[in-house]
C-alpha positions in Angstrom: 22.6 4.5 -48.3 19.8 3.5 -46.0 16.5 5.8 -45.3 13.7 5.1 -42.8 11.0 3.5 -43.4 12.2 2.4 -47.5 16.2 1.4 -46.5 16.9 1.9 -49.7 19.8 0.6 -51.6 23.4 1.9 -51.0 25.6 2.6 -47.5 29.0 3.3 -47.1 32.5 1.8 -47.1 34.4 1.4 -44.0 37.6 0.8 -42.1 38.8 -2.7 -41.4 38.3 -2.6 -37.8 39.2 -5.1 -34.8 38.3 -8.9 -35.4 37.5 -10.9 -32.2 36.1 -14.1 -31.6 32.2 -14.2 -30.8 29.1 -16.0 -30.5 26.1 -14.0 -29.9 26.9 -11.7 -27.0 26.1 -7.7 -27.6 27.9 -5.3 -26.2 26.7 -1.5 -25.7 23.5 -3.0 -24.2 21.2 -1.3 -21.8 18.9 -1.4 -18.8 20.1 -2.4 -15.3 16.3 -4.4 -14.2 17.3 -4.4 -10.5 15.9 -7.2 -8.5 13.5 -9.9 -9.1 14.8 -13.2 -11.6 14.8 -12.8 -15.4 12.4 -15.0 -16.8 14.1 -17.4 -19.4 10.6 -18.2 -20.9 9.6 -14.7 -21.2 7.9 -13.0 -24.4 9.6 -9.7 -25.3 7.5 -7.0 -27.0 9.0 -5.0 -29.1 7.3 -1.8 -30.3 8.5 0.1 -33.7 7.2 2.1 -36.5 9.1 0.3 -39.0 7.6 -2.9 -40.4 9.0 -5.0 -43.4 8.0 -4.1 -47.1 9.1 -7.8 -46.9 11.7 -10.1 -45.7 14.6 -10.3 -48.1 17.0 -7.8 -47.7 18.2 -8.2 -51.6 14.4 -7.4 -52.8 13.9 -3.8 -50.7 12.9 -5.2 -47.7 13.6 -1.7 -46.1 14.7 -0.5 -42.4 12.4 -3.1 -40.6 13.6 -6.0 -42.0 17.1 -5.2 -41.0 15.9 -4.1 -37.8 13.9 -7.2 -37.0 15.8 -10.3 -38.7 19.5 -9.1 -39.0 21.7 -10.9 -35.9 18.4 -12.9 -34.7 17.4 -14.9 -37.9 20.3 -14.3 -39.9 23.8 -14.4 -39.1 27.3 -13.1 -41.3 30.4 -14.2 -41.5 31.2 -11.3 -39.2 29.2 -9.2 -36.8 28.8 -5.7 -36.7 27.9 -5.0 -32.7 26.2 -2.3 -31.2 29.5 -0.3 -30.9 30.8 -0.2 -34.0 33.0 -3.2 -34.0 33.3 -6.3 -36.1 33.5 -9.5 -34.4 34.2 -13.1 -36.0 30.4 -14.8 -36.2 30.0 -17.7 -38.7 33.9 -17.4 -40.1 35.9 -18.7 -37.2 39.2 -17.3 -38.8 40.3 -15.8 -42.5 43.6 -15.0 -44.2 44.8 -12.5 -46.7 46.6 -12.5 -49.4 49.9 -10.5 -49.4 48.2 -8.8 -52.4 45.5 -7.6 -50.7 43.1 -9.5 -53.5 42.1 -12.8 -52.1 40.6 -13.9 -48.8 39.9 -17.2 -47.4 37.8 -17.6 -45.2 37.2 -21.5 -42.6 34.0 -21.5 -41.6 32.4 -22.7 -38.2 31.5 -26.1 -37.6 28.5 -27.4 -36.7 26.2 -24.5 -37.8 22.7 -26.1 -38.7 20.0 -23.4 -40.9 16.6 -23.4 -39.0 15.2 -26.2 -41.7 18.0 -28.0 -40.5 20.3 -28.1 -43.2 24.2 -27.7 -42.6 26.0 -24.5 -43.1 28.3 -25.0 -46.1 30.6 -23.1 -48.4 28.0 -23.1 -51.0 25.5 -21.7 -49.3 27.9 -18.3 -48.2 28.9 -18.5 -52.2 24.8 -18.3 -52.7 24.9 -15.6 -50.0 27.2 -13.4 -51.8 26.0 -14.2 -55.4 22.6 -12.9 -54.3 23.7 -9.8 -52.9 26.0 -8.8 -56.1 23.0 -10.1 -58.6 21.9 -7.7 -61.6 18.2 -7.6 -59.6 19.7 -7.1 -56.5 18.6 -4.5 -54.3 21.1 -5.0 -51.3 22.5 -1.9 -49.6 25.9 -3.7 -49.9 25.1 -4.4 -53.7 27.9 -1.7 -54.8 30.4 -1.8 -52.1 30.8 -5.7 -52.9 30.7 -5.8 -57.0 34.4 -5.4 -56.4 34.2 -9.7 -55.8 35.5 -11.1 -58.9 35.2 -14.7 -58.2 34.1 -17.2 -55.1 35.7 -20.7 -55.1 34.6 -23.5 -52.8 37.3 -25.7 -52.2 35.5 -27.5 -49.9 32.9 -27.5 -47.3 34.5 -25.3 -44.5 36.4 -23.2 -47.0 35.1 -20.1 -49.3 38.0 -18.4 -51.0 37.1 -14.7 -52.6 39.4 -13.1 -55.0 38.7 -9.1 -55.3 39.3 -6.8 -59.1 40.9 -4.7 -56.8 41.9 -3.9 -53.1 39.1 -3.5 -50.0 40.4 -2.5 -47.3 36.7 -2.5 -46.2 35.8 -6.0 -47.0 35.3 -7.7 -44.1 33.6 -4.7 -43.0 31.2 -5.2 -45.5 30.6 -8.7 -45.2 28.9 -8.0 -41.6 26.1 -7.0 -43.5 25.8 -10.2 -45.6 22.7 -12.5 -44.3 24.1 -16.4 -45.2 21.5 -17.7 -46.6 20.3 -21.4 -46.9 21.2 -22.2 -51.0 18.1 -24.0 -51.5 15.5 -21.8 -49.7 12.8 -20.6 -51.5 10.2 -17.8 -51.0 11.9 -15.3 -49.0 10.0 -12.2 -49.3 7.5 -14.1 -47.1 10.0 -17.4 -45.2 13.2 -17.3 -44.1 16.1 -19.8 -43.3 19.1 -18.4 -41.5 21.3 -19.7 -39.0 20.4 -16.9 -36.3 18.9 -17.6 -32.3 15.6 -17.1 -33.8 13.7 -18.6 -35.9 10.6 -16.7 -37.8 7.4 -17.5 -35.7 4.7 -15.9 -37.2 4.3 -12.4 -39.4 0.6 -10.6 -39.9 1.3 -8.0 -42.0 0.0 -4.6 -40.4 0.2 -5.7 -37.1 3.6 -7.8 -35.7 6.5 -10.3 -36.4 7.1 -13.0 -33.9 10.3 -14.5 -33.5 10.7 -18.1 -31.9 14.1 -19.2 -29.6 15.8 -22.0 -32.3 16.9 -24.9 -30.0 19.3 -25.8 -32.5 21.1 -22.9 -32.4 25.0 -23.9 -32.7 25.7 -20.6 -30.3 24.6 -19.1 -26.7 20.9 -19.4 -26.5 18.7 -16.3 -26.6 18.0 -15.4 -22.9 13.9 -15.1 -24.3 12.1 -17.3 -25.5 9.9 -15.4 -28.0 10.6 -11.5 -29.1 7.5 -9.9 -30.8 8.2 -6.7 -33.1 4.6 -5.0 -33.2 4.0 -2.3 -35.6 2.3 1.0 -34.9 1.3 3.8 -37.8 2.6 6.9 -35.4 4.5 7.8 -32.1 1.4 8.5 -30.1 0.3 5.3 -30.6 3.4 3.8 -30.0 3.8 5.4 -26.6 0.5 4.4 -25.7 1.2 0.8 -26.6 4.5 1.2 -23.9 2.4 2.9 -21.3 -0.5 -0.1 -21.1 2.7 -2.8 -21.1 1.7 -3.7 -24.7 5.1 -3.2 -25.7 8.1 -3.6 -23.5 10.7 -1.4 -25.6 10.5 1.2 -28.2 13.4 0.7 -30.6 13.7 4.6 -31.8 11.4 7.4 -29.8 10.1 9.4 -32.5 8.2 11.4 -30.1 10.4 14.1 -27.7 7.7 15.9 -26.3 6.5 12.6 -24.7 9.4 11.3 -23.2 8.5 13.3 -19.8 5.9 11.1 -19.0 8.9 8.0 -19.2 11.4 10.1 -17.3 9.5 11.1 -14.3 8.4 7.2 -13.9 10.7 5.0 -12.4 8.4 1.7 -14.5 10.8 3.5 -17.1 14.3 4.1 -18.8 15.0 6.4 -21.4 18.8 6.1 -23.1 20.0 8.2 -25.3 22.5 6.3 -27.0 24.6 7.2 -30.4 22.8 7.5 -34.1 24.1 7.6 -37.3 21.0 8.9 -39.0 21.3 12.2 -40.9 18.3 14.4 -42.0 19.6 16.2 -45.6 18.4 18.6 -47.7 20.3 16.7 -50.5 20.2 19.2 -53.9 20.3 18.1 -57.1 23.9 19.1 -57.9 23.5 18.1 -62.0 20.1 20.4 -61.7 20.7 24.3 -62.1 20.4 26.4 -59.7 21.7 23.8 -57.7 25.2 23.1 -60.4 26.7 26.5 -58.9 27.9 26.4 -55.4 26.9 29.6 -54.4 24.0 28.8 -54.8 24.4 25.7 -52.4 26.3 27.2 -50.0 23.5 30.3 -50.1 20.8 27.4 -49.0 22.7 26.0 -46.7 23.3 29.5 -44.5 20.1 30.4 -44.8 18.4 27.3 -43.4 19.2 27.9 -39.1 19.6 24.0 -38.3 20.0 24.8 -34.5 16.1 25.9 -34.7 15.1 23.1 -36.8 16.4 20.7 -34.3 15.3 22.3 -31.2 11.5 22.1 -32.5 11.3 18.8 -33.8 13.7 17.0 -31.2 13.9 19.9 -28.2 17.1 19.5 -26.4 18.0 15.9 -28.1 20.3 15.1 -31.2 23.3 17.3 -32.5 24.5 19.4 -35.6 27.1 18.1 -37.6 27.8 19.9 -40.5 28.5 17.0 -43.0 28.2 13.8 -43.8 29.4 12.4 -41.3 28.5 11.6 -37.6 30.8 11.8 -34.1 30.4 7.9 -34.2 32.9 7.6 -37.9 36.8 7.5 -37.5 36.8 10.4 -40.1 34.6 12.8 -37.9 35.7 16.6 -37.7 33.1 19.1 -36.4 32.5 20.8 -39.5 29.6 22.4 -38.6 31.0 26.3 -38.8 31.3 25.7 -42.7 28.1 27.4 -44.0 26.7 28.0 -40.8 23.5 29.9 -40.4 24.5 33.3 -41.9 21.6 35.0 -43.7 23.5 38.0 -44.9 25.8 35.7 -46.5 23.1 33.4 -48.2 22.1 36.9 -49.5 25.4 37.7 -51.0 25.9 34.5 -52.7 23.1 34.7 -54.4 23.7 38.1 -55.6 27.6 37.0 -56.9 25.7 33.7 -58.6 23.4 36.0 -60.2 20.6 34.9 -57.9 20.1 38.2 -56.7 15.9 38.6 -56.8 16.4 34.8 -55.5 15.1 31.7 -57.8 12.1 29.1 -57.3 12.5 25.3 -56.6 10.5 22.2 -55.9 11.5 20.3 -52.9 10.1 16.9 -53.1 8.9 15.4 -49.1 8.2 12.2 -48.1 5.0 12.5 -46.9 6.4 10.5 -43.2 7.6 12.6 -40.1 9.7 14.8 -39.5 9.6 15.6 -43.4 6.7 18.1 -43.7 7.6 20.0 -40.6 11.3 20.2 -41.8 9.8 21.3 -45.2 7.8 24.4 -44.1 10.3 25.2 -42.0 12.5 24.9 -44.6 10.2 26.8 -47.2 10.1 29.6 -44.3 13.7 30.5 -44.1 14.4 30.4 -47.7 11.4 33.2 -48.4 13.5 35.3 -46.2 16.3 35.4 -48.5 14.3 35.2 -51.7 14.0 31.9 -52.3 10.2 30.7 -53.2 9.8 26.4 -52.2 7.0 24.6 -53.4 6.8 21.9 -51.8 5.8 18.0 -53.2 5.0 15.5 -50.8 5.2 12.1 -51.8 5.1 8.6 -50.6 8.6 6.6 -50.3 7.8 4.4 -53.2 7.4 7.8 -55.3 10.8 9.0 -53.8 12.4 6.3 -55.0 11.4 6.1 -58.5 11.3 9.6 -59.3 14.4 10.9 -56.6 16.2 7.8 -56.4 16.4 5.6 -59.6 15.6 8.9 -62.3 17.3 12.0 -60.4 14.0 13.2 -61.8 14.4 16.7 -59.3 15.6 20.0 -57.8 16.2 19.0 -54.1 14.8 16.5 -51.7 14.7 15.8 -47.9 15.5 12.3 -46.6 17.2 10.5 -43.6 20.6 8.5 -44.2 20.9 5.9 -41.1 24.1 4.2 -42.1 27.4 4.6 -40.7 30.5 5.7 -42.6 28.2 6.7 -46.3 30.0 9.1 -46.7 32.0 8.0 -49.8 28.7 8.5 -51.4 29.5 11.8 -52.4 32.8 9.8 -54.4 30.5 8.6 -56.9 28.6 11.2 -59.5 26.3 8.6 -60.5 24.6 8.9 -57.0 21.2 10.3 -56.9 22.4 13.4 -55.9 24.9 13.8 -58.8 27.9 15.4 -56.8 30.5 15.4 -59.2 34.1 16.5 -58.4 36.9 14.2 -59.0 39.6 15.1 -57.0 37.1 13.9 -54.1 36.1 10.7 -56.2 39.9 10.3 -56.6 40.2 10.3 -52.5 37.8 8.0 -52.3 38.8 5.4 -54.3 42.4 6.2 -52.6 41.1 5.4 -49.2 39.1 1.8 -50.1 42.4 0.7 -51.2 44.2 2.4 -48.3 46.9 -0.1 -46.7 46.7 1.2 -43.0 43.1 2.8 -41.7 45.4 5.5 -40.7 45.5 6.3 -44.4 42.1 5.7 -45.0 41.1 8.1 -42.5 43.4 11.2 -43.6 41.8 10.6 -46.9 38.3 10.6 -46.1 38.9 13.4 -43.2 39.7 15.4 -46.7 36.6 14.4 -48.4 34.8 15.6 -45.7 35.7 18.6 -45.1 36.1 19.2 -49.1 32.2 17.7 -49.6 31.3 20.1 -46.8 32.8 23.3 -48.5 31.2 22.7 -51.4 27.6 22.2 -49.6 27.4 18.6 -51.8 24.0 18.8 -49.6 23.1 20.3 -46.6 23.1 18.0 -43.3 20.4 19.4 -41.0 21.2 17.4 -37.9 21.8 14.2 -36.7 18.9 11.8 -35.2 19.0 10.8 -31.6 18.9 7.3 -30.7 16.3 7.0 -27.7 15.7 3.8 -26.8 12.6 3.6 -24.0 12.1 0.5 -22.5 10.3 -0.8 -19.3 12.5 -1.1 -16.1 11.7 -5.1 -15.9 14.2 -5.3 -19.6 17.9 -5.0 -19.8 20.4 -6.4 -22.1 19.1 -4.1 -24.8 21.1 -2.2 -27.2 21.6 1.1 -27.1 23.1 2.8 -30.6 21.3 2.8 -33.7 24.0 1.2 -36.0 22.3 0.9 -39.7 18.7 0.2 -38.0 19.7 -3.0 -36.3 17.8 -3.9 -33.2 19.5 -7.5 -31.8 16.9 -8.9 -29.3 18.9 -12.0 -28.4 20.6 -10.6 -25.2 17.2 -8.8 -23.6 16.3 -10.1 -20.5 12.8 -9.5 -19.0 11.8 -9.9 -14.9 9.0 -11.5 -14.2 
């Protein structure tokens, strides 16, 4: 599970998808810059409100650092691209065993780090050490503790036994940054094998990344991209109208994307998110244990309403867990649908029927405190009293997160395919039903993704019944960018912005 601005510390499983042979190309990439030549010296500015809490992605590095340095400084064995697929990156090929329980996997040759350093087994055995590690804080940390041993038989070779079959595996390696085994300092340095190396980070303000002319790949078509960081949307938007910025990597603002739309300096995409705003309940908390009482919430709260006055006509209702974009997508979004009469009557038959009080603790970040009063709005028409505690993302995480320490909370998931979250009551939500933890662990060791979809297309639709939490809507991705850029992407896969393809006129 991911969340903006903290990316915390868990995400999902996933089916083994398509494996192709690639360097660095994107695909899903916007912008169509018609006429002029694209400048292969040119500085790209990148604008975002999501800055590195630092820059190791083990150590809670959060959204930024994922968005910034995953594909351009670091590099996997495999790629996940801006459409969902994984492609081949620094493993050129890999075999698996008929058991389904060991994977070897031949490197690329020729692959230098940025201190110049060849790529060799050891350092991907250092790679996926550091992610599994008891201090680890990696959003792949659980979905790869099924690694039971990593043998290095010799330079170009790591070889991976698994406890138990993965049918996500290699899935889940697109998230591993290979790492150089004898760097040091990486909250603040870094030393990948990506098209960019780090240039220059000042905290509070912007991360520079340089072109790496060593790069064993296609070069980057820039030769510097600059992520600058901005406190809030307005000044964000500002920072793209006076050419400060050249692309925004997530409009947070909807009511200014007129002034983008009606010029033609700009382009505003809407391209496909994963990110889902929850009202996630404490489900090991009473009320919140009975699922009347859950299910009452839910069809109380109108979601349409919600979404039309934060985002106006952008982003979408989905009713679960689980966005359009997943394999295991069903429109679920008629179970618990705003009903009020209903919320009404299951409170009465959970013996709720003068309604209850909660706390509902808010990150203190937008859309959060709009979506709480709003929140705290409809429930008083059903007899619910909200108080509402807003806290910083660092409180979230101790007291939500790591102590379950409350009644119900609002946050944004932005990974893809978490739903199998709900398959583990040790979750900070505590949702606890085993014939849906039994489904889970079914589909990981699935032997077709056809199977692995039928079973998750059950947990789904089971997780939604039950109102495990209630999914308000689902993000848009807007990407803004000047009309000089294209090559940009377009979807908002896991907060990954890859800048390595942009190319800028002038």
């Amino acid at each position: 599970m991911s969340i903006k601005k903290t990316s915390l510390y868990a995400t999902a499983t996933a089916a083994t998808l398509a494996v192709t042979l690639t360097a660095c190309g994107g695909s899903g990439s916007g912008g169509n810059a018609s006429g002029g030549t694209a400048n292969k010296d040119a500085t790209v500015n990148v604008g975002s409100l999501y800055e590195p809490q630092n820059l190791d992605n083990t150590a809670g590095g959060g959204q930024g650092v994922t968005e910034a340095l995953n594909g351009n400084v670091y590099e996997g064995l495999f790629k996940l691209t801006d459409d969902g697929k994984v492609d081949k990156l620094l493993a050129t090929d890999y075999k698996v065993s008929g058991d389904g329980l060991t994977y070897t996997f031949t490197l690329r040759d020729g692959v230098k780090f940025h201190s110049g350093k060849a790529l060799t087994s050891e350092d991907v055995k250092y790679s996926l050490e550091k992610v599994i590690a008891d201090d680890s804080q990696s959003a792949r940390k659980n979905n790869l503790q099924v690694i039971k041993d990593i043998a290095t038989p010799d330079a170009r070779t790591v070889k991976v036994t698994l406890s138990k079959k993965s049918i996500s595996f290699v899935y889940n390696l697109s998230y591993v940054w290979i790492i150089n085994s004898q760097a040091k300092n990486l909250k603040t340095t870094e030393d990948g094998t990506g098209p960019y190396q780090l240039g220059k980070w000042t905290r509070g303000s912007a991360l520079s990344l340089d072109r790496f002319p060593g790069y064993w790949g296609k070069a980057a078509t820039n030769k510097k991209a600059v992520f600058h960081y901005y406190k809030d949307a307005t000044a964000l938007n500002n920072a793209l109208l006076t050419g400060a910025v050249d692309v925004v990597t997530s409009e947070q603002s909807p009511d200014a994307l007129d002034q983008f739309k009606s010029n033609q300096n700009y382009k505003v995409n809407d391209g496909d998110s994963t990110t889902k705003l929850l009202l996630a309940f404490n489900d090991k908390a009473k009320p919140f244990t009975d699922v009347k009482v859950r299910q009452a919430v839910s069809s109380a709260i109108d979601d349409k309403k919600l979404l039309e006055s934060v985002w106006g006509g952008y982003g979408k209702l989905i009713g679960s867990m689980v966005p359009p974009t997943d394999p295991w997508y069903e429109d679920l979004t008629k179970v618990n649908a705003y009903d009020p009469a209903r919320a009404k009557k299951l409170l009465a038959e959970a013996g709720y029927a003068k309604g209850f009080s909660f706390t509902l603790d808010t990150p203190n970040y937008d859309p959060h405190p709009t979506a709480a009063t709003f929140i705290k709005s409809e429930l008083a028409k059903v007899g619910v009293n909200v108080k509402i505690n807003t806290i910083t993302p660092d409180e979230w995480y101790t007291k939500v997160y790591k102590n379950h320490d409350f009644s119900a909370t609002l946050q944004e998931h932005v990974n893809d395919r978490d739903l199998v979250w709900y398959g583990n009551p040790d979750f900070y939500w505590g949702y606890d039903n085993k014939q849906v933890t039994q489904w889970v662990e079914q589909a990981e060791q699935a032997s077709s993704t056809a199977e692995q979809t039928e079973l998750l297309k059950k947990v789904n639709r089971k997780t939604a019944e039950d109102a495990a939490s209630d999914w308000l809507y689902l993000y848009p991705q807007i990407v803004v960018a000047s009309s000089k850029l294209s090559g940009y992407p377009l979807n908002g896969l896991n907060s990954q912005f890859y800048v390595y393809d942009i190319q800028k006129k002038g």
